[in-house]
N, C-alpha and C positions, 0 to 999 in steps of 0.2 A: 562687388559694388553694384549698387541697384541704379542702373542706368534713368528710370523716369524719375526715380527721384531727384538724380543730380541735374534732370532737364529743369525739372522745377525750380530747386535752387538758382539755376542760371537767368532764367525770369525774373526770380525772385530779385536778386541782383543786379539786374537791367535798370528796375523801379525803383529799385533803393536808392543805387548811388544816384540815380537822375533825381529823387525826392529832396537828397542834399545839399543842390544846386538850385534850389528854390530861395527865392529873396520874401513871396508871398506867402503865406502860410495854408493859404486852400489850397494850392498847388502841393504844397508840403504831402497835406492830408490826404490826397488825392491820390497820388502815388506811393505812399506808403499804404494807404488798403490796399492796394491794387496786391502792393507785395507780399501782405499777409496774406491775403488769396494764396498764392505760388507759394510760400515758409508751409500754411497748413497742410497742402497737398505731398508736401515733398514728408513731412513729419509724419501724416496718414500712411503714407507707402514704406517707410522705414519704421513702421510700427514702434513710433517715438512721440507716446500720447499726451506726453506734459506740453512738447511743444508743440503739436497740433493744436491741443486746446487754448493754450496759451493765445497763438496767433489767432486764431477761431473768435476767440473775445476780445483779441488786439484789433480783428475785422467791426464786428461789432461796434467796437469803442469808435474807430476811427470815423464811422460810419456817423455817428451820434455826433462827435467834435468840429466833423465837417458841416453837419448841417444847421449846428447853433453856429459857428463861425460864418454860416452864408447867409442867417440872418442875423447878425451882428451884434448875437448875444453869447453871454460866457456858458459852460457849460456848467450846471447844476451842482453845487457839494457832493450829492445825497447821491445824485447821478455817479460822479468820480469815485464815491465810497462802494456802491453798488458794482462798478465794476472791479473794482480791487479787491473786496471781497469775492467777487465771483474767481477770478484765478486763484486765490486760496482754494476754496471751495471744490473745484474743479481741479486744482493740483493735488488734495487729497486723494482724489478718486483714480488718477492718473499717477498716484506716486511706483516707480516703478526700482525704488534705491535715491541717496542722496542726488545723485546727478541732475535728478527727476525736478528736483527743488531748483536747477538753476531759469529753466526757461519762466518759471512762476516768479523769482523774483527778478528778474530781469525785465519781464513784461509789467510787476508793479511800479517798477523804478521808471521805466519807457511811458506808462499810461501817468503816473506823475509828469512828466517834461514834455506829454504834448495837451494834459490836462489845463496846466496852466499858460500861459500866453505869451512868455516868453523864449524867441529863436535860440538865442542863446544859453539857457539854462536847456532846452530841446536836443540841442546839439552837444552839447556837454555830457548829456546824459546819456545819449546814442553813442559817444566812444566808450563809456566804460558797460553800457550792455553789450555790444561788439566785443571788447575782450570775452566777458560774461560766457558769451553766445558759444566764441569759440573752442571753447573747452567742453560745452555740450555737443557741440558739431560731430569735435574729432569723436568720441565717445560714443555718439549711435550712428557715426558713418555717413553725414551728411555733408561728402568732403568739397561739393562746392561751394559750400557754405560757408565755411572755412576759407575759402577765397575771398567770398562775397564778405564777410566780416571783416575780413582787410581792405575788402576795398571800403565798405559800412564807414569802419574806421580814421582813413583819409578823407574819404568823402568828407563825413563830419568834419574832420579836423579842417578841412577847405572850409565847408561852408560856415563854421565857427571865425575862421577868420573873416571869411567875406562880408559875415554880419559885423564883425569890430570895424571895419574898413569905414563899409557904409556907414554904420554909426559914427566915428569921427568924423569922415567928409564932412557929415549933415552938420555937425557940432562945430 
């Protein structure tokens, strides 16, 4: 077991499940770069390059969502297609065996649900890459991650709720 990488993970994991306790969505975004930061460092050290890159361009994306969201505008088609394209692209190059395919479509289905503007289709989307994730995890040994997907995965399923909550209150 390679010890920095599972530090990283644990960070990783800090920022995650704390991202899925967010009501606002720049806070969302906020903390999920933060944890792709931690996901790519830990995927670099267990020489597990679809999910490095993956998250590499998950940093990037977030990076870009946050800051059309902090001036109050949507983010680009053309922009969304370019980076979905780009983890294709970059999952060729990284294909390492089928497994290799999961962090690529995982990170497309992910940059879908924070491309568009709804928390709830976000959240929805984050349980079933969480499973996704998991099966990657076990398989190149990034076995905090594997925790952190469980927790990924309540988390979401909390803050899924908490968003239906608040929406009837208001309603």
């Amino acid at each position: 077991m390679n010890v920095l990488a599972q530090i990283f993970g644990a960070f990783a994991l800090l920022f995650l499940v704390v991202s899925y306790q967010q009501k606002k969505r720049i806070r969302f975004l906020d903390l999920q770069l933060i944890a792709n930061i931690f996901y790519s460092l830990q995927y670099l050290v267990l020489d597990a390059y679809s999910g490095m890159v993956s998250f590499l361009i998950s940093t990037i994306k977030m990076a870009i969502f946050r800051s059309d969201e902090k001036r109050g505008k949507s983010t680009n088609f053309f922009v969304f297609i370019a980076l979905e394209l780009s983890f294709v692209v970059f999952g060729i190059f990284t294909y390492q065996g089928l497994y290799s395919l999961i962090p690529i479509l995982g990170a497309c289905l992910f940059t879908y649900g924070a491309w568009q503007r709804n928390l709830k289709v976000s959240y929805f989307i984050a349980i079933l890459v969480a499973i996704m994730s998991n099966v990657y995890d076990i398989i190149v040994g990034a076995y905090v991650s594997v925790i952190s997907n469980f927790f990924e995965l309540f988390a979401s399923l909390i803050g899924f709720v908490r968003i239906f909550k608040v929406t009837n209150k208001d309603n």
